[in-house]
Structure formats: C-alpha cells, structure tokens
C-alpha positions as CSV (number, residue, x, y, z in Angstrom):
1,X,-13.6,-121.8,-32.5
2,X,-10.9,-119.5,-32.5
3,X,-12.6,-116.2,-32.4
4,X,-9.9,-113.3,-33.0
5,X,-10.4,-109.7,-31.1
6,X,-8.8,-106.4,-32.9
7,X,-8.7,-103.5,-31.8
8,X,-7.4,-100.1,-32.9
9,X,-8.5,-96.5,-32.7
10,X,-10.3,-96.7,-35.9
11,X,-12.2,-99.2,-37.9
12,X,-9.7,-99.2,-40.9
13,X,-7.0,-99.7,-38.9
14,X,-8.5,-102.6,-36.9
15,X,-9.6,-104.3,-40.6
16,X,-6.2,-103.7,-41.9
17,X,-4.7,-105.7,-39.1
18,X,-7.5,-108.6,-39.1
19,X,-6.9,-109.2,-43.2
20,X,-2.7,-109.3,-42.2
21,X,-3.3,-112.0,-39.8
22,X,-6.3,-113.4,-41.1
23,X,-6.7,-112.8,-44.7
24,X,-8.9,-111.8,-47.0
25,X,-11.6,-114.8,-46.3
26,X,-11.9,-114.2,-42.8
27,X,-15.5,-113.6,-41.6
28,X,-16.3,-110.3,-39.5
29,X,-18.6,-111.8,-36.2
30,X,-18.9,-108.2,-35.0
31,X,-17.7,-104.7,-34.7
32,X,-18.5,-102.1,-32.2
33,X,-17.2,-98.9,-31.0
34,X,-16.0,-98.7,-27.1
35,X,-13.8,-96.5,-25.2
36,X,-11.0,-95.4,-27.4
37,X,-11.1,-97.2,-30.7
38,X,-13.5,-99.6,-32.7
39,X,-13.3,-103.2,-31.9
40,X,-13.4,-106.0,-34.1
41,X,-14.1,-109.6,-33.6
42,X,-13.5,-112.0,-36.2
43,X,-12.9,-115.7,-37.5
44,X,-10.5,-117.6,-39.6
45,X,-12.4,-119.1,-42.8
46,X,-11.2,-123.0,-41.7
47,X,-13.3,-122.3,-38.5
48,X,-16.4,-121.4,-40.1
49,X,-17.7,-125.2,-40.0
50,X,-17.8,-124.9,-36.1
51,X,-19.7,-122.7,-36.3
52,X,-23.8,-124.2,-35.4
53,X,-25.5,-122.4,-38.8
54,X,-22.6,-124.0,-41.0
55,X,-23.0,-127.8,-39.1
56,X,-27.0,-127.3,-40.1
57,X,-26.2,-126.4,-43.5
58,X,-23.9,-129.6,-44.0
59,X,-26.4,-132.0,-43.0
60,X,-27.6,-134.8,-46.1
61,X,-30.5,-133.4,-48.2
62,X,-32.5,-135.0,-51.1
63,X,-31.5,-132.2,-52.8
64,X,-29.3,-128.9,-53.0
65,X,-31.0,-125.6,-51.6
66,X,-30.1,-123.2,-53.7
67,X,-28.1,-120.1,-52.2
68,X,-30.4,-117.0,-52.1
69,X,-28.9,-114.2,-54.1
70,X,-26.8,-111.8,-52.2
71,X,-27.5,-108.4,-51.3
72,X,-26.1,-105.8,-52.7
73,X,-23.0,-104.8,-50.5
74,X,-23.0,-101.3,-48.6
75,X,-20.2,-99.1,-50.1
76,X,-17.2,-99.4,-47.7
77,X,-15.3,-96.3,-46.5
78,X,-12.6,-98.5,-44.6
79,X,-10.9,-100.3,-47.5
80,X,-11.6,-100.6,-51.3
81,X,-10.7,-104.6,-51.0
82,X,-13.2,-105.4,-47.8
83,X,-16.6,-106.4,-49.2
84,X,-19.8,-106.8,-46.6
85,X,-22.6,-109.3,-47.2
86,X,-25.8,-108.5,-45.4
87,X,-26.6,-112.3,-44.9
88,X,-26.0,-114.2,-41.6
89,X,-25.4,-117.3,-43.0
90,X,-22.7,-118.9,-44.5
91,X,-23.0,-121.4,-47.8
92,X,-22.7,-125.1,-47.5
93,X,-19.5,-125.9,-48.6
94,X,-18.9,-127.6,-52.3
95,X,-18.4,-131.6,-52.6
96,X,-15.0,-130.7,-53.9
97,X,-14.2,-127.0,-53.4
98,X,-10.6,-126.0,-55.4
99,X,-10.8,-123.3,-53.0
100,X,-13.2,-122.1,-49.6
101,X,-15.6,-119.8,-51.1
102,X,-15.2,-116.3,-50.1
103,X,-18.3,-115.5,-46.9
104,X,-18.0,-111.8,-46.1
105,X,-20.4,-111.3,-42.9
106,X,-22.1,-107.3,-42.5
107,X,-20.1,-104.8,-41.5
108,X,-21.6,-101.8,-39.8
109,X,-18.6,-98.5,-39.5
110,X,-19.0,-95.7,-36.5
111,X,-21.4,-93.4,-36.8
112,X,-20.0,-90.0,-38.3
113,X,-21.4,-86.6,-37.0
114,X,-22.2,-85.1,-40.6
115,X,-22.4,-81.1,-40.5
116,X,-25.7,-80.9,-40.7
117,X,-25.8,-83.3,-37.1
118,X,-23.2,-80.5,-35.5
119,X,-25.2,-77.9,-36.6
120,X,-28.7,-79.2,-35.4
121,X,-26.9,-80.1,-32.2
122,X,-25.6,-76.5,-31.7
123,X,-28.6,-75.0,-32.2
124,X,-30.2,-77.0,-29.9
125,X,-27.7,-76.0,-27.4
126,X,-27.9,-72.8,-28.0
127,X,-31.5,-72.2,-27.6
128,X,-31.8,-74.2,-24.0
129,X,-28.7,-72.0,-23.1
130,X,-31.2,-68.8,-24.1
131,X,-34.4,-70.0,-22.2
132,X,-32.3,-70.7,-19.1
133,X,-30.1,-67.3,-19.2
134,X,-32.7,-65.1,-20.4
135,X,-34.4,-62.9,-17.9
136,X,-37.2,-62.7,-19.9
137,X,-39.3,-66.0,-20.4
138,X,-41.8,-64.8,-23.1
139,X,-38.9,-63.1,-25.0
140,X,-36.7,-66.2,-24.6
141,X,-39.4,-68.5,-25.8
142,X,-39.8,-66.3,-29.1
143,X,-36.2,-65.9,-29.6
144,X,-35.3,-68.0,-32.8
145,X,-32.8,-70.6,-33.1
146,X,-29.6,-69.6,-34.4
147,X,-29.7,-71.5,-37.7
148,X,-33.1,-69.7,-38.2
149,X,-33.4,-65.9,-39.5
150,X,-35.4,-64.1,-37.5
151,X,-38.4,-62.6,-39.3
152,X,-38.5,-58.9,-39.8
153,X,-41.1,-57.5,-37.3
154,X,-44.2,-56.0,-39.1
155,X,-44.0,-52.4,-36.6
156,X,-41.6,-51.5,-34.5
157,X,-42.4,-52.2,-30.6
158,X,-41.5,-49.7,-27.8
159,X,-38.7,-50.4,-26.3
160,X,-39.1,-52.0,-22.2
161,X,-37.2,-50.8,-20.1
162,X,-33.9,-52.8,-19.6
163,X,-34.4,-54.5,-15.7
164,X,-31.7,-53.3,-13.6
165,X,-30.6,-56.8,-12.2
166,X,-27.2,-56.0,-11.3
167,X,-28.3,-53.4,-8.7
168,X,-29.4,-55.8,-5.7
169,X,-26.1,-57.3,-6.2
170,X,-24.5,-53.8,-5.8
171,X,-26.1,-53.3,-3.4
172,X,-25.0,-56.2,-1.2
173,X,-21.9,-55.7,-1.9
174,X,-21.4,-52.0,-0.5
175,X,-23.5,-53.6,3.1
176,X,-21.4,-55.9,2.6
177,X,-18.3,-53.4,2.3
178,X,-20.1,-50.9,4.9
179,X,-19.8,-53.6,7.2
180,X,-16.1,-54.8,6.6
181,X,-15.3,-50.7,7.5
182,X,-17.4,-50.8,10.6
183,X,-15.7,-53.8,11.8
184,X,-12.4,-52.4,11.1
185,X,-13.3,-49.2,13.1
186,X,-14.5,-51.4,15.8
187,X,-11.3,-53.4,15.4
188,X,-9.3,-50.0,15.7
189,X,-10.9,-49.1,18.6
190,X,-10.1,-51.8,20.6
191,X,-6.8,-51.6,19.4
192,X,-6.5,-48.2,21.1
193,X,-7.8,-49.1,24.1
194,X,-5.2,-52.1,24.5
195,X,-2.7,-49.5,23.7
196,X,-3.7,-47.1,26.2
197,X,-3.9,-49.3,29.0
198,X,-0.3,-51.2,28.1
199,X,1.1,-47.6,27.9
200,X,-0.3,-46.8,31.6
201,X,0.6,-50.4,33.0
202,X,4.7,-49.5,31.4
203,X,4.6,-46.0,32.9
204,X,3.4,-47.5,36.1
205,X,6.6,-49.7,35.9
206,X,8.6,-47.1,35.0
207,X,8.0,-44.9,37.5
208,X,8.1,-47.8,40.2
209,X,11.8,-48.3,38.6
210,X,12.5,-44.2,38.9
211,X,11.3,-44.3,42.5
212,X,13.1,-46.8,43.5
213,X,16.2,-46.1,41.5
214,X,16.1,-42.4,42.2
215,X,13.1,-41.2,44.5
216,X,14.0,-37.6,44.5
217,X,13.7,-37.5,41.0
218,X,10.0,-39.2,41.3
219,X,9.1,-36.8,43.8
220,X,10.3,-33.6,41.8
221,X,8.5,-35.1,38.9
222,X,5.1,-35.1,41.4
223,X,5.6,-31.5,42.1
224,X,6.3,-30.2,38.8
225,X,3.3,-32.0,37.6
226,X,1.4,-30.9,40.5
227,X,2.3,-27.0,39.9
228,X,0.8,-27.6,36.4
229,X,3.9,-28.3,34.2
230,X,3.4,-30.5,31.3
231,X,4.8,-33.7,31.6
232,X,7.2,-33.4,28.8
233,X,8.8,-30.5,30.3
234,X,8.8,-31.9,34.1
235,X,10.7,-35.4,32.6
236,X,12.8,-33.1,30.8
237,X,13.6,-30.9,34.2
238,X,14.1,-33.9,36.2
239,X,16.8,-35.3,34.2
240,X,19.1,-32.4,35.9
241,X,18.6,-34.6,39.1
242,X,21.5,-36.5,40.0
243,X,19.9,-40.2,41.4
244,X,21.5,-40.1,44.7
245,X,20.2,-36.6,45.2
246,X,18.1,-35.4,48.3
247,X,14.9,-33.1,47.6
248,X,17.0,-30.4,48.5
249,X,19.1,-30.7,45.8
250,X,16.6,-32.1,43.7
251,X,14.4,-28.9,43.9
252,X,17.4,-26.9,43.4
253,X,18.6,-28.5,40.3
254,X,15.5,-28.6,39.0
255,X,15.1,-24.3,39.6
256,X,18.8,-23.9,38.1
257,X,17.4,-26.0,35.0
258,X,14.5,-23.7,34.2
259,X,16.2,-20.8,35.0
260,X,18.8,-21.7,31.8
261,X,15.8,-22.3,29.9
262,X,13.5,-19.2,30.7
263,X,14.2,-16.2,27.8
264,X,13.6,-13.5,30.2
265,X,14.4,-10.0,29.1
266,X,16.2,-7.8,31.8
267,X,15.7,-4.1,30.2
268,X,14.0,-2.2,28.0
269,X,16.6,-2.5,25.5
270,X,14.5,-4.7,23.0
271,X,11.2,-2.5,22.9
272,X,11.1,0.8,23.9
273,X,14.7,2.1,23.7
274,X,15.0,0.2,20.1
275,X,11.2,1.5,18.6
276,X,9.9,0.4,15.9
277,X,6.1,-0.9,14.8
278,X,4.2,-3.2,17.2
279,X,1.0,-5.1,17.3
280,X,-0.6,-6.5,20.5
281,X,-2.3,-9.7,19.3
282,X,-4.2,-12.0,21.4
283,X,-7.5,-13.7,22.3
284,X,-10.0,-11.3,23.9
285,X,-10.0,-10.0,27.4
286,X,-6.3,-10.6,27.9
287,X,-5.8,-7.3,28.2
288,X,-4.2,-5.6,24.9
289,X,-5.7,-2.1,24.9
290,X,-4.3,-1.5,29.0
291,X,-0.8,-3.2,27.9
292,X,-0.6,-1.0,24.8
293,X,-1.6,2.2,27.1
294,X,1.4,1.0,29.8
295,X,3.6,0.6,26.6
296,X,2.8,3.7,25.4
297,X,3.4,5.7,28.8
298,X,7.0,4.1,29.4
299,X,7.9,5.6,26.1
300,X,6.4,8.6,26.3
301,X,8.8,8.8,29.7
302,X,11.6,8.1,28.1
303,X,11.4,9.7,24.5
304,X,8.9,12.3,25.0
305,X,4.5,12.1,23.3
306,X,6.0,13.6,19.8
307,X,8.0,10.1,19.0
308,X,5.2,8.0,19.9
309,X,1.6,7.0,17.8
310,X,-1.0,4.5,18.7
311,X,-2.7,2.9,16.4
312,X,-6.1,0.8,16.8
313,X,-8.1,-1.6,14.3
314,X,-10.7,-3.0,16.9
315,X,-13.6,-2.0,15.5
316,X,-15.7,-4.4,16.4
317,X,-15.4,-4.2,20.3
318,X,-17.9,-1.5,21.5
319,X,-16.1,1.5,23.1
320,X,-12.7,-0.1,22.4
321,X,-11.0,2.8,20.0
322,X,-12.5,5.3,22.3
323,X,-10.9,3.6,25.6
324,X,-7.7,3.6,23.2
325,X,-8.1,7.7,22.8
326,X,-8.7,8.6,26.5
327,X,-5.5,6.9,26.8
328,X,-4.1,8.9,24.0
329,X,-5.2,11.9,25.6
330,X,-4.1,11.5,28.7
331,X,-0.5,10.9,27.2
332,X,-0.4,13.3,24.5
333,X,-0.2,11.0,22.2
334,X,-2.3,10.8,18.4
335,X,-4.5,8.1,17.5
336,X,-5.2,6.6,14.7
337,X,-7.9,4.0,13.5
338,X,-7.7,2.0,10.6
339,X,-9.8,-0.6,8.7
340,X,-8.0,-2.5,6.6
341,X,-4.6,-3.4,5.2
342,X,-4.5,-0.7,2.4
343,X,-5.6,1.9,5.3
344,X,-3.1,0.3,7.9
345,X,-0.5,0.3,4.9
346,X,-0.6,4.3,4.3
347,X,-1.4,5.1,7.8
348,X,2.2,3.6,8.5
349,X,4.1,5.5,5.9
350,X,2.8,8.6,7.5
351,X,4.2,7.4,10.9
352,X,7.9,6.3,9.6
353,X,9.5,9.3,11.1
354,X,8.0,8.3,14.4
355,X,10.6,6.6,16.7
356,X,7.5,4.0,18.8
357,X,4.3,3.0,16.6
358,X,1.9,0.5,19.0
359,X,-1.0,-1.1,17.5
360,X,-3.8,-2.1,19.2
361,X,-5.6,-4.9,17.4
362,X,-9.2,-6.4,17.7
363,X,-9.0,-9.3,20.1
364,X,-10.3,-12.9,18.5
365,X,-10.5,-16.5,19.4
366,X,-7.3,-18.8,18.7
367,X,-9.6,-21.0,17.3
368,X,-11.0,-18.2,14.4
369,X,-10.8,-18.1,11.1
370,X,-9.8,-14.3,10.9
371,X,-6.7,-15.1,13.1
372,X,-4.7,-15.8,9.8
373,X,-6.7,-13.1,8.3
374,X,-5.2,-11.0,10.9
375,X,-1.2,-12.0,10.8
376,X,-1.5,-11.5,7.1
377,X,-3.0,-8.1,7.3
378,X,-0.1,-7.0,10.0
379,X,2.4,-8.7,7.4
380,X,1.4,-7.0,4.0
381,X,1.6,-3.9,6.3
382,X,5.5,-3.6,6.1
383,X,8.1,-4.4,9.1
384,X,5.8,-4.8,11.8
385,X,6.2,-7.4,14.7
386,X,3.8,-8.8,16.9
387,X,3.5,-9.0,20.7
388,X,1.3,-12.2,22.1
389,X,-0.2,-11.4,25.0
390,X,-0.4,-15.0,27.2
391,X,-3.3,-14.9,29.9
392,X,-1.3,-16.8,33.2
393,X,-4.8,-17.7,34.4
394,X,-5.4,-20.6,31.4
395,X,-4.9,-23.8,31.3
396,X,-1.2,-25.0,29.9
397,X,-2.9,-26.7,27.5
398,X,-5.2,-24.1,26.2
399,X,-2.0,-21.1,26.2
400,X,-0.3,-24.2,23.9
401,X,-3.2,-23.6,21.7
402,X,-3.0,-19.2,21.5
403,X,1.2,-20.1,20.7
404,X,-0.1,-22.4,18.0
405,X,-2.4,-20.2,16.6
406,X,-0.7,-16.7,16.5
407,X,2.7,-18.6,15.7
408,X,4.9,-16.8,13.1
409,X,8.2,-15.8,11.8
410,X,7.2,-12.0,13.0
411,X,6.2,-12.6,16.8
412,X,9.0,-11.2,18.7
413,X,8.1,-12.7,22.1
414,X,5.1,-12.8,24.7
415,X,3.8,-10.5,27.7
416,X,2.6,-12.3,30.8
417,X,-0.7,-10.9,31.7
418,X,-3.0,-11.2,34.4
419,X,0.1,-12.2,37.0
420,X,-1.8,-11.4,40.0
421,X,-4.8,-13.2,39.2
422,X,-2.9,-16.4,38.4
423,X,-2.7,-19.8,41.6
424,X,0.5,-20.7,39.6
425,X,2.2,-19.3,36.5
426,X,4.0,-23.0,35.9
427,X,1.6,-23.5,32.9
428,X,2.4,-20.0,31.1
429,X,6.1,-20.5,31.8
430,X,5.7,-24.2,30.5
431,X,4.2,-22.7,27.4
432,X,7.0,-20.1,27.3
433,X,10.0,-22.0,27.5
434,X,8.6,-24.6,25.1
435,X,7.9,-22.2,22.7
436,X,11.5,-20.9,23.4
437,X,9.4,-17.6,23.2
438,X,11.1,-14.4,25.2
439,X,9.1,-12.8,27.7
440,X,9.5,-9.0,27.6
441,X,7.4,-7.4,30.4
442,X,5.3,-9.0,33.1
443,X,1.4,-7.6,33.8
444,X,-0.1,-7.7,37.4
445,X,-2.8,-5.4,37.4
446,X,-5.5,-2.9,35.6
447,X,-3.0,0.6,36.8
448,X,-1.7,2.2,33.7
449,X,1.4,2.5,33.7
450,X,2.6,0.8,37.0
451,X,1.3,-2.2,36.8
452,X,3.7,-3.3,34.1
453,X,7.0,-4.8,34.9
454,X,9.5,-6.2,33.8
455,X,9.8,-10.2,34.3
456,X,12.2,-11.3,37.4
457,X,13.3,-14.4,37.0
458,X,13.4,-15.5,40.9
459,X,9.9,-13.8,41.2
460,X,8.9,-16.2,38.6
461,X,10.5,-19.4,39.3
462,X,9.3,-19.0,42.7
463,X,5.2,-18.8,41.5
464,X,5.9,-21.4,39.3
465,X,7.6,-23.9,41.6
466,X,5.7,-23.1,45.0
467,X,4.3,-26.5,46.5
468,X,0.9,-27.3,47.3
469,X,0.0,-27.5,50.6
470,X,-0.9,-30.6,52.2
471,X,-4.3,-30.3,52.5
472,X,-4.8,-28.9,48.5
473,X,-6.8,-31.4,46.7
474,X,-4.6,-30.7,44.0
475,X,-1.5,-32.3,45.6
476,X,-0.9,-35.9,43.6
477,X,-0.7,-38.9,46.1
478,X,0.9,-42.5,45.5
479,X,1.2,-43.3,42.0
480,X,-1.0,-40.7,40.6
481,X,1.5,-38.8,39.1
482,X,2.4,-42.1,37.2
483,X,-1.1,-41.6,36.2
484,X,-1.0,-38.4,34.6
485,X,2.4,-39.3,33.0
486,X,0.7,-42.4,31.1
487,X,-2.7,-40.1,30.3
488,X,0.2,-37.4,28.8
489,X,1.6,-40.4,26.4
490,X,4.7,-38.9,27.7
C-alpha cells in the first residue's frame, strides 16, 4: 500500500493538497488534529484492492451482495467538491468497470469552539477565580456566574463591615521598615566609633612625626594644652615655632604670637572718655551690678555725678536694684528702673543729654530662652552697646558657650571678671582671641572702684602661659597630649 501523509495548518488546506496529488477518488484513511495543523492520511484509488476488506469483498460468490445504500453525507465546510461516506467499506469492484467507482471514506473536521463554548468556558473561569479570591466563602459561593443576572434581593441587608486585610500587611512592613532604621543607626554607630579611633591612631602618628621632626614644637603644644588652651588655638600658636627651635625660643615665639592676637585696650579712650549707652550682659553671678558700680565711679572721677545715670532692669534678683542705688547714692548718681522695652525706650530719651548711661541688666543662663529676648529688648532700645562680662574661673568650653549665646553685631567687647579667683586665665583668653573680642578692663576683686583695671598684656600672658608644676596632676605626660588633640577632632 502506498499510504500518503498531509499535513498543513488546517484541514482544507491538507485536502486541497491530497486531491492535487491524489485526485478526486482518493480514499481518506484518517484525519486528526496534532501539534500545529490537521493531518491527513490517505490512499490512491488503484491501492484500494490491497487493502484486506476489498480482497474479502472480491472473493467468488453464488451471487452479488447488494451494496447497502449510503448514508447521507455530513455537510463539508472544507471544500464544496469533497464528499464523506460514513461506511468503512469499500464496493466490490464491477466485472468490467469503464471507470473505478468513486469510494469516499468519513471525514471528521477539528472541533470548532462555537460562542456559546467560549462563553460557558469563561464563566466557568470566572466563578473558580471568585471562590478562590474571595475573602468571603459564603458570599463567594452565592455570587452568580457572570452570564447570569443576579436576582434583585427581596430587602436590603445591612451592610458588614469591610475586613481590613491589608493592615497585617502594613503592619509588617513598617517592623519591617522600623528595623531597616535601627540597623542603620546601629550601622552608624559603629561607623563612628571606627572613625574616632582611626582619628586618635593618625593624631598619635602625627604627633610622633611633630616630636620627632620638631620636639619643641610638641612640647609647646603640651603646655599650651596643659594651661587649658583649646587645641585649635595651641596648633595654631605653635606654628610660630621654627622646627630647630629650643624651648626657649619656642615659649617665646609662642608668647610674641598671642601677644599679636590679644585685642587688649590700653586706656580709657573707648568707654569712659567716649560715653555713650551701655549694658552689662552676662550669666548670673559674674559680677555685673559691682562692674557697673566701678564703671560708674571712674566716670564720675573724670566727668563729674551730673553726666552720669545708671540704669537697672533686674527685677527679678532679690535686693538687686536696691544694691544698684546704695551704689547710686554713694556716687551721686540717679537711678532708674525699668521694665520693659517701651519703658527702657523713653527712659533713654530722657537721658540723651547725659554724657555716660550704664545699664545694669538681669543676669540669665546662656542657655535661656530670654537671652534673645534680652538682646532684642537692648536693640529696639536705640544705640545701645553691650558689655559681656566673661567669668575667668569657667571652663574654655563653657565661656565658648556665653560668646555664642550673647553674640551680636552690638557687643563692643568683654570684661574679664573674677581675675583673682582664676588657676589660669588661658581658657578666657582662648575664648577672647577666638572671638577676636577686645577686652576693655580686667576685674580682680569685690572693692568698688579699685578693683577694676585695665588689662596688661604681660600680666596676662604671664597667667595664661605659667607651667604646671611637676607634681600637678594636671601636667600631660607621654603621649597624652596627642590624646587630647585626637578627643578635640583637631
């Protein structure tokens, strides 16, 4: 037999190749749809008498067996031409055929998805799609199908409350977020402490390098730091120092350096002899009232009680207006108290043929809110400039803070205070020459008026850079200075 395959994406295709090589009479054996296409196998009509059913049907018999009547052929969608004959058998073949009968074998097409199928399919999908989504299972199963109308409801049913489902999952995702910020800060942590401990292992190489480089440089450094100089302004000092230099030299250099940088006012020039309006701002207990009464008694010397008024707004201090008018008394010399900026405002305008106005304000925390409050009282007031009063007792670090705090474009300079009291004025001169803040007059006891000078610049660069004696515990041994430097971030 010489069975013939065809194959071709769709069944008319196939049959239109099979009848070109074939013909018309060839006999369909089966059809089928695979991967692809529709496939087709087929036989020429000589070959039909290999076939065993045709060999059976050719056999002698006493008489013809009639050929049962063909079914009626299912309508064809391939071709018009192509007929299909339900039968399996083919006729016996004629004594003396003029021509092969025609046999057409059954033909079945592809099935066809109809749009009733699609739509019954869909549906379908659709309605598993709801039970599994839903997050309702009784609701889900009495959902309708698409394709159906749901039917009105008889009465209207309260509405359930909708379940929040998407909160759990907001809610693992900010622990999850909380926890991505914690690790950072943990991360940034650590970061700082590798930081901090590279920056102390490079200044302990660097000042290794300085020592041996230029060891009287180190060892100025040591005793500027050890007098209580910040570290910026001891590196900045030392750089004066030649490398070759001896301590001698070193110290000497260093002294000449300060001594350029130190604003220290020689007379009287910019205060008394010049007048004007003055407030004495500060933190409390630095001694404002006593400095304003010393003030007020060098110009009452040299300009006479009738060119001079004082002025106080401490009201809050018990006994502090009244200390301030013994004083007044004493001198000759009007007082006035005032309680706000309006009152401070007119009291002024009365006093603007006065040569000397001193005001004696109410003494506050650096770190208080009325601070501002207070600079912007003494500002709206009219041309009045401010006086800080630096305690030489602090810490360099807290007289940084007081500059910071009463810092303005109307603070004419500072006035040293508490002098005598003081181990080592290195950290209010630090703070000073910083600040590039002038110092005007230099305070070294409670006496009114003597103890009230004005600032020598030998007698303070010798407190500032006097050495600690060997057995202070405050004298900086081996690399501790290095120590300090790296704790400074200097």
């Amino acid at each position: 037999m010489n069975v013939k395959r065809y194959f071709a994406p769709s069944a008319r295709e196939a049959l239109r190749a099979l009848k070109a090589e074939l013909g018309a009479d060839a006999i369909v054996l089966s059809n089928r749809a695979v991967e692809g296409g529709v496939e087709i196998l087929a036989l020429p009509a000589e070959d039909v008498g290999a076939l065993p059913g045709a060999q059976r049907a050719a056999a002698p018999a006493p008489q013809r067996i009639p050929q049962p009547a063909p079914r009626a052929p299912a309508p064809s969608v391939e071709d018009d031409d192509f007929q299909v004959s339900l039968s399996g058998r083919s006729p016996a073949p004629q004594a003396a055929p003029r021509k092969p009968a025609r046999i057409i074998r059954p033909f079945n097409p592809p099935r066809m998805e109809t749009p009733d199928y699609v739509m019954r399919t869909r549906a379908a999908a659709l309605s598993e799609q709801y039970a599994i989504d839903d997050w309702s299972a009784p609701e889900a199963a009495a959902r309708p199908l698409a394709t159906e109308m749901p039917p009105a409801p008889k009465q209207p049913a309260p509405a359930a409350p909708p379940v929040r489902a998407a909160e759990p999952a907001r809610e693992v995702e900010d622990e999850r977020i909380r926890s991505l910020q914690d690790a950072n800060v943990q991360l940034m942590k650590e970061m700082a402490g590798i930081r901090s401990m590279i920056e102390r292992q490079l200044a302990g190489f660097a000042w290794g390098e300085t020592r041996r480089k230029a060891p009287a440089r180190a060892d100025i450094v040591g005793e500027l730091l050890e007098a209580g100089f910040s570290g910026v302004l001891a590196r900045r000092l030392a750089e004066a120092v030649e490398e070759e230099a001896s301590p001698e030299d070193a110290r000497a250099a260093v002294k000449n350096a300060l001594a350029r940088d130190l604003r220290a006012v020689a007379s009287d020039a910019d205060i008394v002899d010049r007048g004007g309006v003055y407030a004495l701002v500060g933190p409390t207990g630095v001694g404002k009232t006593t400095t304003t009464a010393k003030l007020a008694a060098r110009c009452v010397v040299r300009h006479g009680a009738e060119r001079l008024a004082l002025i106080t707004t401490d009201g809050y201090r018990i006994g502090a207006q009244e200390q301030l008018r013994i004083y007044g008394r004493i001198l000759g010399v009007p007082v006035f108290s005032v309680r706000d900026g309006a009152d401070l405002r007119q009291t002024l305008a009365e006093l603007r043929n006065k040569h000397m106005v001193l005001i004696d304000t109410m003494g506050m925390s650096q770190r208080d809110k009325m601070v501002a409050d207070q600079a912007a009282m003494l500002t709206g007031a009219g041309d009045v400039r401010r006086l800080l009063l630096l305690n030489s007792t602090c810490r360099g670090d807290t007289l940084a803070d007081v500059v910071r705090a009463y810092s303005g474009p109307d603070l004419a300079g500072c006035v040293l205070t508490k002098v005598d009291e003081a181990a080592s004025l290195a950290p209010a001169l630090d703070v000073a020459v910083r600040n590039e803040l002038d110092v005007f007059y230099v305070a070294n006891g409670q006496r009114v008026p003597e103890d009230l000078h004005l600032p020598n610049r030998a007698y303070l660069l010798h407190r500032a850079l006097r050495e600690q004696s060997a057995e202070s515990p405050w004298r900086l041994q081996g690399d501790e200075a290095a120590l300090m430097l790296a704790a400074g971030g200097v």
